[in-house]
PyMOL Python script that loads the backbone (N, CA, C, O; Angstrom):
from pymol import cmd

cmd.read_pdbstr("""\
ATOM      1  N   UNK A   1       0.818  -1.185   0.000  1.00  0.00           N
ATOM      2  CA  UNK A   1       0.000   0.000   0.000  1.00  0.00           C
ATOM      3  C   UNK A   1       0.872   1.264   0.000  1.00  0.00           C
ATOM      4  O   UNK A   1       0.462   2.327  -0.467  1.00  0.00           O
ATOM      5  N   UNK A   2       2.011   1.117   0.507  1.00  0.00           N
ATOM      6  CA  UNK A   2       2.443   2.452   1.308  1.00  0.00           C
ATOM      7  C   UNK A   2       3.672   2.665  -0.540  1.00  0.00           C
ATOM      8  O   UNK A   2       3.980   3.817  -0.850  1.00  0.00           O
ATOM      9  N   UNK A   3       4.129   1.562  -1.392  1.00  0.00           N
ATOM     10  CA  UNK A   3       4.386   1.754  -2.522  1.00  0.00           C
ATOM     11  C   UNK A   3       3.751   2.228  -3.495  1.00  0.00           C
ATOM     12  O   UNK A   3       4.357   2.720  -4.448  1.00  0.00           O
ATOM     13  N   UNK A   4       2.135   2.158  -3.434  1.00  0.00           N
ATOM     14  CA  UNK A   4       1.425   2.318  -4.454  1.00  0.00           C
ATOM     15  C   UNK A   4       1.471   4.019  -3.714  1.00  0.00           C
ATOM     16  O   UNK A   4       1.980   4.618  -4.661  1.00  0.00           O
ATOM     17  N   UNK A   5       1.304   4.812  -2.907  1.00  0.00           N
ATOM     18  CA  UNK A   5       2.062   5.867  -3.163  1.00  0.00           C
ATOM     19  C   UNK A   5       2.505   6.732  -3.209  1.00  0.00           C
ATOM     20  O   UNK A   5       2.193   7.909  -3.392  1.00  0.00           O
ATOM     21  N   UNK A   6       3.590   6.004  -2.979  1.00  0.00           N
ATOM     22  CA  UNK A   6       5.479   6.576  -3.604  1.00  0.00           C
ATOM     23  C   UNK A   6       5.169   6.576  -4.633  1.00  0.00           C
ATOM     24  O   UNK A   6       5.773   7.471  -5.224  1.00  0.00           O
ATOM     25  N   UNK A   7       4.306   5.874  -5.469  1.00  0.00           N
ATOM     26  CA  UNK A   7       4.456   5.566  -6.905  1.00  0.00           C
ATOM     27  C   UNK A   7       3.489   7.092  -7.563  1.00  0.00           C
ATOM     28  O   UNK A   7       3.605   7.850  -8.525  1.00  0.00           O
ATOM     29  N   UNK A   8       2.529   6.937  -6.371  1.00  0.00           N
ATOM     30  CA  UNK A   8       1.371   7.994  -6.995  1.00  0.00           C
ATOM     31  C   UNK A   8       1.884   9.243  -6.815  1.00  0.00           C
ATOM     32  O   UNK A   8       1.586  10.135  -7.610  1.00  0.00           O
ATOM     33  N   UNK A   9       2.792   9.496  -5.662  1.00  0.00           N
ATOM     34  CA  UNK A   9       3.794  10.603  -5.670  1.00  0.00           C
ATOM     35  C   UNK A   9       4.571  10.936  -6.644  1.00  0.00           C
ATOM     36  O   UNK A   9       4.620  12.082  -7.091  1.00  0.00           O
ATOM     37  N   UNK A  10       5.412   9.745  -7.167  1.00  0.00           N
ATOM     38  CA  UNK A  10       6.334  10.065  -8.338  1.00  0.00           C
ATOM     39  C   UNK A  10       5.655  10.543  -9.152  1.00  0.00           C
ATOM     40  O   UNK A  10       6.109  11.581  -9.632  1.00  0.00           O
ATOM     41  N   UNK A  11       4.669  10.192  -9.547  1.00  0.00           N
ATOM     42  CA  UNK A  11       4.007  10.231 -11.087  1.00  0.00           C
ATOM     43  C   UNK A  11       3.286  12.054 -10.878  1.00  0.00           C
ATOM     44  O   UNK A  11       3.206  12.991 -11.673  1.00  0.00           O
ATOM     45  N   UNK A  12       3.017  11.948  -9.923  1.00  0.00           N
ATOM     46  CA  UNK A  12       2.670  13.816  -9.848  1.00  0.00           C
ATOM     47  C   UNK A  12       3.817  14.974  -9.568  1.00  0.00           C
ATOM     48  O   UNK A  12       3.939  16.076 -10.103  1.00  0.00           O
ATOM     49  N   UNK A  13       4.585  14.365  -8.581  1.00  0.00           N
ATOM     50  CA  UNK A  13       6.070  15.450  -8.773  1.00  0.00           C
ATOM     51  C   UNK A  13       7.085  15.664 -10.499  1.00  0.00           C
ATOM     52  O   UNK A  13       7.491  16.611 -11.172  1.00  0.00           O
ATOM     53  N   UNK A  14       7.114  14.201 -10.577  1.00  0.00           N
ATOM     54  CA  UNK A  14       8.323  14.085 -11.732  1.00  0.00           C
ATOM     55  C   UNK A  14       7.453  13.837 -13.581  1.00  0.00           C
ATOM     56  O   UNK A  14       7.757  14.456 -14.601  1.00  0.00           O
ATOM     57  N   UNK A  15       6.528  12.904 -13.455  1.00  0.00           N
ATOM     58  CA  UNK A  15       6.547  12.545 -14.764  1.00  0.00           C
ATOM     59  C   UNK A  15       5.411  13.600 -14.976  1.00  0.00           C
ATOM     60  O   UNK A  15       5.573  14.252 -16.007  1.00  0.00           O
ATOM     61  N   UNK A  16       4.059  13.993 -14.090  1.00  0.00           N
ATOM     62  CA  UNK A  16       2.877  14.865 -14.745  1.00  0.00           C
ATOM     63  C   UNK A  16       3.612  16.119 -14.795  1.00  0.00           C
ATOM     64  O   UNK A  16       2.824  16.904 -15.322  1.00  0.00           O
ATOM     65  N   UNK A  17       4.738  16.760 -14.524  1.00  0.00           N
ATOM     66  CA  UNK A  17       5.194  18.288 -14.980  1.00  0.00           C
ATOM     67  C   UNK A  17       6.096  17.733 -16.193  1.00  0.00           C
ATOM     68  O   UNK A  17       5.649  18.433 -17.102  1.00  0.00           O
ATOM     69  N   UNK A  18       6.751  17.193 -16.588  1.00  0.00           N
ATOM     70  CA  UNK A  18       7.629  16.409 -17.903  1.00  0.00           C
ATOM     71  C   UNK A  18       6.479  16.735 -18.692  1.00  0.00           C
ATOM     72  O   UNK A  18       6.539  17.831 -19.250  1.00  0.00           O
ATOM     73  N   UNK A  19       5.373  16.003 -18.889  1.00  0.00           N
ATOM     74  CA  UNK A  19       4.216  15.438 -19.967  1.00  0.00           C
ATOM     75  C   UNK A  19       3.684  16.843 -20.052  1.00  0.00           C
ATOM     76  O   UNK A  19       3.711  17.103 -21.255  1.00  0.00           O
ATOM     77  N   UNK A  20       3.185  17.946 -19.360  1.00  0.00           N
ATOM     78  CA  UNK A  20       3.090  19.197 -19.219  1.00  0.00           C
ATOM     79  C   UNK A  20       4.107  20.189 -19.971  1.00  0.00           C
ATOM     80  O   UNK A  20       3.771  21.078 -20.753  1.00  0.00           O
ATOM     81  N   UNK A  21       5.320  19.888 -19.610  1.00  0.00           N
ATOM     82  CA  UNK A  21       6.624  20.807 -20.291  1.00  0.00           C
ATOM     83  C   UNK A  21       6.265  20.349 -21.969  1.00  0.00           C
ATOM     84  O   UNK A  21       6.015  21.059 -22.943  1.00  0.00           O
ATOM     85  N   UNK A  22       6.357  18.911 -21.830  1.00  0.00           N
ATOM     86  CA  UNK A  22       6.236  18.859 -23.792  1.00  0.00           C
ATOM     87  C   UNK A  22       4.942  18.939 -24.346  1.00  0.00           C
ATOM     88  O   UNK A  22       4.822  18.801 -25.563  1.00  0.00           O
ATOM     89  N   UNK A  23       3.936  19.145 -23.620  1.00  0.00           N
ATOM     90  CA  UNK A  23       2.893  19.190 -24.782  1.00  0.00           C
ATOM     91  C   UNK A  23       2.549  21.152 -24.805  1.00  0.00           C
ATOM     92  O   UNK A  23       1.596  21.705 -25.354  1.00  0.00           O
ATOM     93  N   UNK A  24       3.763  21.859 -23.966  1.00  0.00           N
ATOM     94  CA  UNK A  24       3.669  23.074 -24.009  1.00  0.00           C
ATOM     95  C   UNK A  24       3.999  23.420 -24.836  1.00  0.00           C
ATOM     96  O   UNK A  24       3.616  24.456 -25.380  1.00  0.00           O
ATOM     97  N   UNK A  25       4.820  22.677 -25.219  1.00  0.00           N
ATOM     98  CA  UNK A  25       6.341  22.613 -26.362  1.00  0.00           C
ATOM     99  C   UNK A  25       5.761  22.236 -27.626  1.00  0.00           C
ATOM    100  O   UNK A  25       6.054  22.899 -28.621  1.00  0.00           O
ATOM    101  N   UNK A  26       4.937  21.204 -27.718  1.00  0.00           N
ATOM    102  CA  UNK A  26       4.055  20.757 -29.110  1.00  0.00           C
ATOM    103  C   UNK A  26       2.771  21.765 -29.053  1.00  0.00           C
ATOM    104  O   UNK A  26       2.202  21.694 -30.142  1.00  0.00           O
ATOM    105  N   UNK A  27       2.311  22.401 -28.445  1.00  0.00           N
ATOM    106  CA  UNK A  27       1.312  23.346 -28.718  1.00  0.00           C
ATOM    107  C   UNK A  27       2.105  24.966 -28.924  1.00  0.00           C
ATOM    108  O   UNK A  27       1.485  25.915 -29.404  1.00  0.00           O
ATOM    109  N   UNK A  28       3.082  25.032 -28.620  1.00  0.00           N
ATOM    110  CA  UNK A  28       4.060  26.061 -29.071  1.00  0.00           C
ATOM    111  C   UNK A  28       4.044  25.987 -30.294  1.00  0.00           C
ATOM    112  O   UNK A  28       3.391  26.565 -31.163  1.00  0.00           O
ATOM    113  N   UNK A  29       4.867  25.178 -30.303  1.00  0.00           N
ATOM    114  CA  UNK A  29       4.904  24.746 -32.031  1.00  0.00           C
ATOM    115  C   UNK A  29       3.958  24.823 -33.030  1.00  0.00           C
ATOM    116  O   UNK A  29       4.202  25.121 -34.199  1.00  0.00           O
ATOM    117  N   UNK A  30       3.101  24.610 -32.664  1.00  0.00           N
ATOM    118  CA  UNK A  30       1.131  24.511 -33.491  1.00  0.00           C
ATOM    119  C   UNK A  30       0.939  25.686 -33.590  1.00  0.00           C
ATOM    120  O   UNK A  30       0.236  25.894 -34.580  1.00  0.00           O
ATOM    121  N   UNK A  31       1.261  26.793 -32.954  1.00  0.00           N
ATOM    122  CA  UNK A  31       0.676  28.173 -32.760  1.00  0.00           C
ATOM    123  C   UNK A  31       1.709  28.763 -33.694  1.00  0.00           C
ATOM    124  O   UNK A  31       1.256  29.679 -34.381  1.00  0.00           O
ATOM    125  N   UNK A  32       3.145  28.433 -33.920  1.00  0.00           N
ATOM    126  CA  UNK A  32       3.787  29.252 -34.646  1.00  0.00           C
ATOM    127  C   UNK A  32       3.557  28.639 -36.380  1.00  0.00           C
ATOM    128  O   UNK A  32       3.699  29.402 -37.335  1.00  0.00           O
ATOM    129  N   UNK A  33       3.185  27.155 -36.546  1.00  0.00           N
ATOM    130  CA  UNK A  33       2.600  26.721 -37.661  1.00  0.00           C
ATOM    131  C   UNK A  33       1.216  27.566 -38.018  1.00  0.00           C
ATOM    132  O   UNK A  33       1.018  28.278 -39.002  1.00  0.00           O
ATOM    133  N   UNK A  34       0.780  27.422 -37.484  1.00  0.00           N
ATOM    134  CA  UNK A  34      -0.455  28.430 -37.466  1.00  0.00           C
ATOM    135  C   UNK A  34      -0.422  29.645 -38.272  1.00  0.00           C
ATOM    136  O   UNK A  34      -0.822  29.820 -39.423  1.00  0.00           O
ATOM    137  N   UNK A  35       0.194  30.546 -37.357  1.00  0.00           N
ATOM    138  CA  UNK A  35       0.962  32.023 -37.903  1.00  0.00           C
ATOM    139  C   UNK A  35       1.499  31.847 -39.036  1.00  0.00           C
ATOM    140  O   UNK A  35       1.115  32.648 -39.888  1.00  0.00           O
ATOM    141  N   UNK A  36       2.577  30.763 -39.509  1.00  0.00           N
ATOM    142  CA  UNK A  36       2.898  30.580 -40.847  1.00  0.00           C
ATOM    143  C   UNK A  36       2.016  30.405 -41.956  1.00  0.00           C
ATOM    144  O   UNK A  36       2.055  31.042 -43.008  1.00  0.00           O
ATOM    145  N   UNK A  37       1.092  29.355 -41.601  1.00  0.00           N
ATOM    146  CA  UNK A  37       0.379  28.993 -42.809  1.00  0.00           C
ATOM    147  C   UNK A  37      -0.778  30.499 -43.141  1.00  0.00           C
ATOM    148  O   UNK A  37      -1.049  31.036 -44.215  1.00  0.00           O
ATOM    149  N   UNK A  38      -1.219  30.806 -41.825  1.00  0.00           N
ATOM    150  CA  UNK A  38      -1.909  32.402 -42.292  1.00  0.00           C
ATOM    151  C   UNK A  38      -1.111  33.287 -42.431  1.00  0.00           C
ATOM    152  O   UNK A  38      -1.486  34.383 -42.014  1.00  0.00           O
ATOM    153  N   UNK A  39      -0.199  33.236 -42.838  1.00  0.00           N
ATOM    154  CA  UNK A  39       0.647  34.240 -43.524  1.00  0.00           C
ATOM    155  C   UNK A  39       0.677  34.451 -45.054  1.00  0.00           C
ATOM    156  O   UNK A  39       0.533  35.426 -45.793  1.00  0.00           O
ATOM    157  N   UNK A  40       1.007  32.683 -45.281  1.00  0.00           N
ATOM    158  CA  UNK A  40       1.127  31.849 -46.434  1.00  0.00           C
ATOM    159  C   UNK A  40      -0.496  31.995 -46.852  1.00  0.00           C
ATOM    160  O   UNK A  40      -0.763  31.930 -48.052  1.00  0.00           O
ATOM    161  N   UNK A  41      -1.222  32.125 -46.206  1.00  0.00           N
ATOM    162  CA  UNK A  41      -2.562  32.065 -46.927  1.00  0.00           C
ATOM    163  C   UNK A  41      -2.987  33.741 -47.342  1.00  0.00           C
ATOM    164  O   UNK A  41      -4.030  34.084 -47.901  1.00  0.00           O
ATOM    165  N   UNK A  42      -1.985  34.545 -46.944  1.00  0.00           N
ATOM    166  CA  UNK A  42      -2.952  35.966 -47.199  1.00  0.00           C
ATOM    167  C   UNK A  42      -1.700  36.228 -48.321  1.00  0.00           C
ATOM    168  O   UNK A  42      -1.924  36.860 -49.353  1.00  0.00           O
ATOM    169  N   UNK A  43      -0.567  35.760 -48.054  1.00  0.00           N
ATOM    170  CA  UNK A  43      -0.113  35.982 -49.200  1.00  0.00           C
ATOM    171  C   UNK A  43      -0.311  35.029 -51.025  1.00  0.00           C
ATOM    172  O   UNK A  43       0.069  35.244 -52.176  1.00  0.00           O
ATOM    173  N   UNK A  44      -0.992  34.135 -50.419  1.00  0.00           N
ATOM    174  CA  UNK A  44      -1.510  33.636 -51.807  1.00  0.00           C
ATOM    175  C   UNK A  44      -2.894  34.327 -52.471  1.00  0.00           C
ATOM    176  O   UNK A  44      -3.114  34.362 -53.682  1.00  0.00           O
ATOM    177  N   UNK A  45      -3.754  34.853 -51.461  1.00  0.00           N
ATOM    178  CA  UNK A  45      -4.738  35.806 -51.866  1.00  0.00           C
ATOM    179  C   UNK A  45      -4.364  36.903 -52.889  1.00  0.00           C
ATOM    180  O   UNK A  45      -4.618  37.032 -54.086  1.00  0.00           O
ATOM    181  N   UNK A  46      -3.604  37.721 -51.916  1.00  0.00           N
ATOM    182  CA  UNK A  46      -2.356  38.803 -52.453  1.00  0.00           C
ATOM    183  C   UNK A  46      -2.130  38.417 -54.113  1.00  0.00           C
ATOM    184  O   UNK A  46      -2.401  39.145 -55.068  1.00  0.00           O
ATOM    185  N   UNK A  47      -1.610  37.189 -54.142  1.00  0.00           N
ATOM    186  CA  UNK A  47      -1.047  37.229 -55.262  1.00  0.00           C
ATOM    187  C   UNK A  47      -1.784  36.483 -56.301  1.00  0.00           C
ATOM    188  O   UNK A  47      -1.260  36.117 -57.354  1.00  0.00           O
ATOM    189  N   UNK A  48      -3.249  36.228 -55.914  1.00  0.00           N
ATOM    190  CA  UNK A  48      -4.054  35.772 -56.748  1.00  0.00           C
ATOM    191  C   UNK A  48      -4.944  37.207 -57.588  1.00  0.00           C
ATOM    192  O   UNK A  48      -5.716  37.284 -58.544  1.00  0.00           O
ATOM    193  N   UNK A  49      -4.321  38.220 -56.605  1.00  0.00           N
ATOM    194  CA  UNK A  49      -5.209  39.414 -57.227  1.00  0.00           C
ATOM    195  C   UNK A  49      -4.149  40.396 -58.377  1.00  0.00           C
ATOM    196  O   UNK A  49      -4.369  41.254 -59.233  1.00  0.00           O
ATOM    197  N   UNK A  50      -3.121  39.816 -57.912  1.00  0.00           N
ATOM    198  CA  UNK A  50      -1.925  39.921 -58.888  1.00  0.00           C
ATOM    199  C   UNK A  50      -2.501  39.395 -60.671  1.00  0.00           C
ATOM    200  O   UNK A  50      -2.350  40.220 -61.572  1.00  0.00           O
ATOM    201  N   UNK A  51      -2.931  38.445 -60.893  1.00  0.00           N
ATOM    202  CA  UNK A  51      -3.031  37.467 -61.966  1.00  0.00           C
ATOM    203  C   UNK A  51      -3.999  37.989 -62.513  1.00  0.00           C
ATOM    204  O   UNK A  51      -4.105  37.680 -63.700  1.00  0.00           O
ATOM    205  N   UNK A  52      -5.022  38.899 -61.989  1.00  0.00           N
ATOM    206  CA  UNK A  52      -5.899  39.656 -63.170  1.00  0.00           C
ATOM    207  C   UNK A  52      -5.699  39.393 -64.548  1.00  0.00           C
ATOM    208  O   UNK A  52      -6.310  38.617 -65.283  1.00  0.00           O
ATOM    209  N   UNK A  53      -4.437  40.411 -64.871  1.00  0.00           N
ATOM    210  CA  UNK A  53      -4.199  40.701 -66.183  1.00  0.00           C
ATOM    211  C   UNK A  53      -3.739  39.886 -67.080  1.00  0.00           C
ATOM    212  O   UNK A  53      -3.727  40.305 -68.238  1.00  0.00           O
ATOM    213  N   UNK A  54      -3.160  38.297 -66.763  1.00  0.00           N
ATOM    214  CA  UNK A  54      -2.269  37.427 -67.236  1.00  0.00           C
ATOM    215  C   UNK A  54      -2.675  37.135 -68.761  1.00  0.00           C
ATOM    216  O   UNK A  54      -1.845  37.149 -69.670  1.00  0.00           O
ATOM    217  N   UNK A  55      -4.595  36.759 -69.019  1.00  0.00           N
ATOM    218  CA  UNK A  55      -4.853  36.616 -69.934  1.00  0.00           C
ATOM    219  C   UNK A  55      -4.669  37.701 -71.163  1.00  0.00           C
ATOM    220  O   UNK A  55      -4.509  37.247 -72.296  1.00  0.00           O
ATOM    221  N   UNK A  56      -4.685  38.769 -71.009  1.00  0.00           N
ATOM    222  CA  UNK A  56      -4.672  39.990 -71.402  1.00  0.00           C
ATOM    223  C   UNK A  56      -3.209  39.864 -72.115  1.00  0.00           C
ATOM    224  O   UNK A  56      -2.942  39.857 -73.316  1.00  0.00           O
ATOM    225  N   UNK A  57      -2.342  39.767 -70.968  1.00  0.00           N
ATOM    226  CA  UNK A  57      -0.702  39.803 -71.394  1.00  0.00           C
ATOM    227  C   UNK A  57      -0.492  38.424 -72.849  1.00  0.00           C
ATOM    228  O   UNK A  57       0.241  38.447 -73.839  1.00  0.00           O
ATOM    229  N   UNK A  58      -1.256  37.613 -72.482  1.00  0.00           N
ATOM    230  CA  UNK A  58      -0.928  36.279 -72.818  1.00  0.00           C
ATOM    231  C   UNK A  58      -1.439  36.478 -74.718  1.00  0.00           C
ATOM    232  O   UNK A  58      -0.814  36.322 -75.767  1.00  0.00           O
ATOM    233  N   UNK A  59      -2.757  36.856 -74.417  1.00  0.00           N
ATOM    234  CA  UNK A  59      -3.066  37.586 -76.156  1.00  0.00           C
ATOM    235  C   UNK A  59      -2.340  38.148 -76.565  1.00  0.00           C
ATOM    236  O   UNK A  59      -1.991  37.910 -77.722  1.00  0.00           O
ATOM    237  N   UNK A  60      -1.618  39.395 -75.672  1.00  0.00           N
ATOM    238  CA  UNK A  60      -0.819  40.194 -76.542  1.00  0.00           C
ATOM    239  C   UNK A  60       0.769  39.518 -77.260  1.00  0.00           C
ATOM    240  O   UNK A  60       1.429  39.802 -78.259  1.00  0.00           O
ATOM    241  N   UNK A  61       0.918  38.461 -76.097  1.00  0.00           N
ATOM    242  CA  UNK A  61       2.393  37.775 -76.546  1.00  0.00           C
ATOM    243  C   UNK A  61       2.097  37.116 -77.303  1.00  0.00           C
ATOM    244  O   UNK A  61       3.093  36.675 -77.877  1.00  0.00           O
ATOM    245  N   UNK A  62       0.795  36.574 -77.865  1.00  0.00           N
ATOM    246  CA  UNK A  62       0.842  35.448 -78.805  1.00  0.00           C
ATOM    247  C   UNK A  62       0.703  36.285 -80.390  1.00  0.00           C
ATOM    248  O   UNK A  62       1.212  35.967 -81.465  1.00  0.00           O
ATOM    249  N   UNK A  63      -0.129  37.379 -80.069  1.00  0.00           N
ATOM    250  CA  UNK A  63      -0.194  38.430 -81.262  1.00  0.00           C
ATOM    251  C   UNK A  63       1.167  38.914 -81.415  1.00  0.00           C
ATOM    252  O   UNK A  63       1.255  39.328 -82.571  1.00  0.00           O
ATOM    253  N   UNK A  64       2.499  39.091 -80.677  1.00  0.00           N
ATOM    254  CA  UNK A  64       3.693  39.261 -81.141  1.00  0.00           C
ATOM    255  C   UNK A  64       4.177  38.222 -81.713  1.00  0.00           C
ATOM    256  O   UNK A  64       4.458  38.426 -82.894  1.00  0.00           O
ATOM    257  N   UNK A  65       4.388  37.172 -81.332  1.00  0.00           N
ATOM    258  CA  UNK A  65       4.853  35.846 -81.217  1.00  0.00           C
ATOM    259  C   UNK A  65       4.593  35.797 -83.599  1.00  0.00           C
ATOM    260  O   UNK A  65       5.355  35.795 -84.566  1.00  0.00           O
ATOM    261  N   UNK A  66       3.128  35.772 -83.377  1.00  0.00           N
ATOM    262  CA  UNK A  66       2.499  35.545 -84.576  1.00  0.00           C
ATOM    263  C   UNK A  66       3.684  36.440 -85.934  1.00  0.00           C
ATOM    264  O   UNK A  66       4.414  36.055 -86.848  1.00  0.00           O
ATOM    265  N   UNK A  67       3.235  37.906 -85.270  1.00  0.00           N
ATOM    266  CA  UNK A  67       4.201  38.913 -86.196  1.00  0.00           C
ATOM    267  C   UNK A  67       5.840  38.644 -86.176  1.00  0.00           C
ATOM    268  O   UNK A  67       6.409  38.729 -87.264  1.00  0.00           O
ATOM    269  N   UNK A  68       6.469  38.390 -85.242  1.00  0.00           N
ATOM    270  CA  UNK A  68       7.560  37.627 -85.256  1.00  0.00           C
ATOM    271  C   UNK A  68       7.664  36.539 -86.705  1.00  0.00           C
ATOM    272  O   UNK A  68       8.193  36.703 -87.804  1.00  0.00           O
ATOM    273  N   UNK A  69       6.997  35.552 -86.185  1.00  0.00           N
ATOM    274  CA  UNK A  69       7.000  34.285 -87.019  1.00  0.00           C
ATOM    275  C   UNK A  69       7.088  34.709 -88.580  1.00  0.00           C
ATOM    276  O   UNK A  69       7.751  34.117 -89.432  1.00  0.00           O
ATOM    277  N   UNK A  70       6.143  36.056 -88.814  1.00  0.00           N
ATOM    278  CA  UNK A  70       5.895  36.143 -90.289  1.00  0.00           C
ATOM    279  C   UNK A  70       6.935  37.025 -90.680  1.00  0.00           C
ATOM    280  O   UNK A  70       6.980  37.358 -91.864  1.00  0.00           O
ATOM    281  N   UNK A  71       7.903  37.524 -89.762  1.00  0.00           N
ATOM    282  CA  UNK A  71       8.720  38.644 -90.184  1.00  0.00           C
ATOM    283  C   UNK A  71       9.826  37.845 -90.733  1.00  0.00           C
ATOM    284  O   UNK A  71      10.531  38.191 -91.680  1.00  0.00           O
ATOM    285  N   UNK A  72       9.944  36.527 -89.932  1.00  0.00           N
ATOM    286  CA  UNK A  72      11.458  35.509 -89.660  1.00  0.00           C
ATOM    287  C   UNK A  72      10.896  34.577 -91.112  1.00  0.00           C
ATOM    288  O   UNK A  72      11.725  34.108 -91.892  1.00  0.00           O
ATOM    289  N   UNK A  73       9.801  34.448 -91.266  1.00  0.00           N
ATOM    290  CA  UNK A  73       9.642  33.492 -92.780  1.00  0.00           C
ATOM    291  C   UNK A  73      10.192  34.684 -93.801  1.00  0.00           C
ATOM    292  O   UNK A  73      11.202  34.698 -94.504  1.00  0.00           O
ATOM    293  N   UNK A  74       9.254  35.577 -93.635  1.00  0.00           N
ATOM    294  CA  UNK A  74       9.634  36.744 -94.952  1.00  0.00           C
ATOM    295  C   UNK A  74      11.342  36.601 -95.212  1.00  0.00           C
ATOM    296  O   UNK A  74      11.850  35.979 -96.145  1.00  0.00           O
ATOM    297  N   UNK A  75      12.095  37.360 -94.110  1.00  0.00           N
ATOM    298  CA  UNK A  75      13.283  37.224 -93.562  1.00  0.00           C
ATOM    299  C   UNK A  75      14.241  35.737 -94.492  1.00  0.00           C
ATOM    300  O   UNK A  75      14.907  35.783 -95.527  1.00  0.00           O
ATOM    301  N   UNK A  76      14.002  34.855 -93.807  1.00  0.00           N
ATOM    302  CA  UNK A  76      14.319  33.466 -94.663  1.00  0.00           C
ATOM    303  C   UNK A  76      13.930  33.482 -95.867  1.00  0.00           C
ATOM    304  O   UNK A  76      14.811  33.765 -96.679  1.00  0.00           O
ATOM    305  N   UNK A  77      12.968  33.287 -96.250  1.00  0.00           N
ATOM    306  CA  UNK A  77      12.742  33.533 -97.918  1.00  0.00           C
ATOM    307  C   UNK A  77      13.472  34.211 -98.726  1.00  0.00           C
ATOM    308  O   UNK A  77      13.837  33.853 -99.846  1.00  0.00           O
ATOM    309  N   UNK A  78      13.841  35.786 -97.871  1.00  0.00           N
ATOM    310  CA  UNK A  78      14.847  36.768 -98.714  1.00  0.00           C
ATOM    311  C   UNK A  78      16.839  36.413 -98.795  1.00  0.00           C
ATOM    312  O   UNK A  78      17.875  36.829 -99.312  1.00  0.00           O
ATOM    313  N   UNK A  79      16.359  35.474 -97.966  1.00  0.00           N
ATOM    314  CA  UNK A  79      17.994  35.040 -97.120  1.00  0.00           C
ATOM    315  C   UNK A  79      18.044  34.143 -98.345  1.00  0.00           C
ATOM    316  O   UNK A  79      18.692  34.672 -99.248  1.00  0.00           O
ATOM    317  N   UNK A  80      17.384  32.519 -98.760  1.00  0.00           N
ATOM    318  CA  UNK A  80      17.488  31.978 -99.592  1.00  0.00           C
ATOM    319  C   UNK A  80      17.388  32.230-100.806  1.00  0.00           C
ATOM    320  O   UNK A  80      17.839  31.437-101.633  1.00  0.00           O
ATOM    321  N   UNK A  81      16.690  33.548-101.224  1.00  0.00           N
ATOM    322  CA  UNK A  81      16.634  33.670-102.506  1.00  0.00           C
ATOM    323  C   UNK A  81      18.460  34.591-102.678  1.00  0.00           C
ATOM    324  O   UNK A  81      19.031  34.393-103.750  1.00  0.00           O
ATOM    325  N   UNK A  82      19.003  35.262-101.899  1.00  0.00           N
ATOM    326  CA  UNK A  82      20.499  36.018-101.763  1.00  0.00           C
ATOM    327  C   UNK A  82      21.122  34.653-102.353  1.00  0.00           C
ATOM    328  O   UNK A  82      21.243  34.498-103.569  1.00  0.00           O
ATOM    329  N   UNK A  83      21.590  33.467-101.216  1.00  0.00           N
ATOM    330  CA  UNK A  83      22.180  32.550-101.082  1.00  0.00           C
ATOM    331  C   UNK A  83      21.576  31.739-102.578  1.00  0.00           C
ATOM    332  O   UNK A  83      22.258  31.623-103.597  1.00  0.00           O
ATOM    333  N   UNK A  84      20.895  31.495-102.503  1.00  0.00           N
ATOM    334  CA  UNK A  84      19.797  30.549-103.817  1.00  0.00           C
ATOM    335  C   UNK A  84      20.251  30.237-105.039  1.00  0.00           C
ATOM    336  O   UNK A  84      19.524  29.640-105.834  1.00  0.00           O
TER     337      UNK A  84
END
""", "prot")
cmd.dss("prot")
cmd.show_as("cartoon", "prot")
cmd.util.cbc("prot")
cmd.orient("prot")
């Protein structure tokens, strides 16, 4: 009887402040994950309002892209007929 406790003693002096220290320590941790990922989440907002214009840009590069292409055939054609 008089072991069971010593035992119930130990377990409230030594091991229930241990189990206390680390789950202070793993809920520490959770709170600064936390803060990260809502950080990470307002900055993906942020930069979703960024992307508006992309389609816009994306027409205009393909309408260069196009005039390019026909400048570089013309271009070649005049190159082979020099060389030819």
């Amino acid at each position: 009887m008089v072991l069971w406790w010593i035992g119930n003693v130990i377990l409230l002096v030594v091991i229930l402040p241990v189990v206390i220290y680390l789950l202070n320590r793993v809920l520490a941790a959770l709170e600064r994950i936390r803060a990260a990922s809502d950080d990470i989440l307002a900055g993906g907002v942020a930069l979703a309002g960024e992307l508006d214009g992309v389609p816009e840009a994306l027409a205009v590069t393909d309408t260069t892209i196009e005039a390019v292409k026909v400048g570089a055939v013309r271009y070649a054609g005049s190159v082979a007929k020099l060389l030819g």
